[in-house]
C-alpha positions, 0 to 999 in steps of 0.5 A: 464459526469455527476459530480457525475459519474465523481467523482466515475469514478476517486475515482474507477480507483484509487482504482484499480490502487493503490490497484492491486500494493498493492496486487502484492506487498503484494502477493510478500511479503506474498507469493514470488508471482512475483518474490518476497522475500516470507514471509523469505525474508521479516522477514529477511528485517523486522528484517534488518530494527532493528525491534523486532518481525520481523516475526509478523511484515513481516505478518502484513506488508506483509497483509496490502498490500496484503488484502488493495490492495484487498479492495482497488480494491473492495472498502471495507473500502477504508479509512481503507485500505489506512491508512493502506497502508500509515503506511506502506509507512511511514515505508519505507521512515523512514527506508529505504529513510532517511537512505539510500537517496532519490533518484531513485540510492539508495532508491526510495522514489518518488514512496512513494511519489506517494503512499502517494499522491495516498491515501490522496484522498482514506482518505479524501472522501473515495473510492466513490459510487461505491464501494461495502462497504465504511465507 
């Protein structure tokens, strides 16, 4: 395979891996899809997390995810979306992994870890040629 098309291969299938678990985290969110907490729930977590303006923050929160999965997936603004879902990831592990731990038993933060990791590629160089709009 050629270089080039094994760079665009690479850059595509992380873009629909990382961004269809962001948009079954964020339809969790957003709509209780999947078995998920809906809108309520995560303005009650949101607002259990010491944040003001729990409910615009739940949407906003519970969007990134949702819509920068579905970019992510088409290649829309790859980088965009994956700053948006770092932010998010930053939250949790401020909120949730210093506070509570860092391990599998109480907060999880490897999988953070592995978002993280997952969009440093998606930020430096892009979602690649096969996306449908990059910038």
């Amino acid at each position: 395979m050629e270089r080039d098309n094994a760079f665009n291969l690479a850059m595509l299938m992380l873009r629909i891996i990382v961004g269809s678990i962001f948009v079954v985290h964020g339809a969790q969110k957003m709509f209780g899809m999947f078995g998920g907490i809906g809108i309520e729930g995560m303005t009650k977590m949101v607002e259990g997390l010491g944040f003001s303006n729990p409910h615009i923050l739940a949407l906003v929160w519970a969007g990134i995810e949702f819509i920068g999965g579905i970019f992510l997936v088409l290649g829309i603004s790859a980088r965009g979306a994956a700053v948006g879902i770092v932010l998010v990831t930053f939250i949790r592990i401020w909120k949730v992994n210093i506070v509570y731990g860092s391990f599998v038993q109480s907060a999880e933060i490897e999988y953070n870890l592995l978002v993280l990791s997952s969009c440093i590629p998606l930020i430096l160089v892009g979602g690649g040629s096969w996306s449908v709009w990059d910038v």
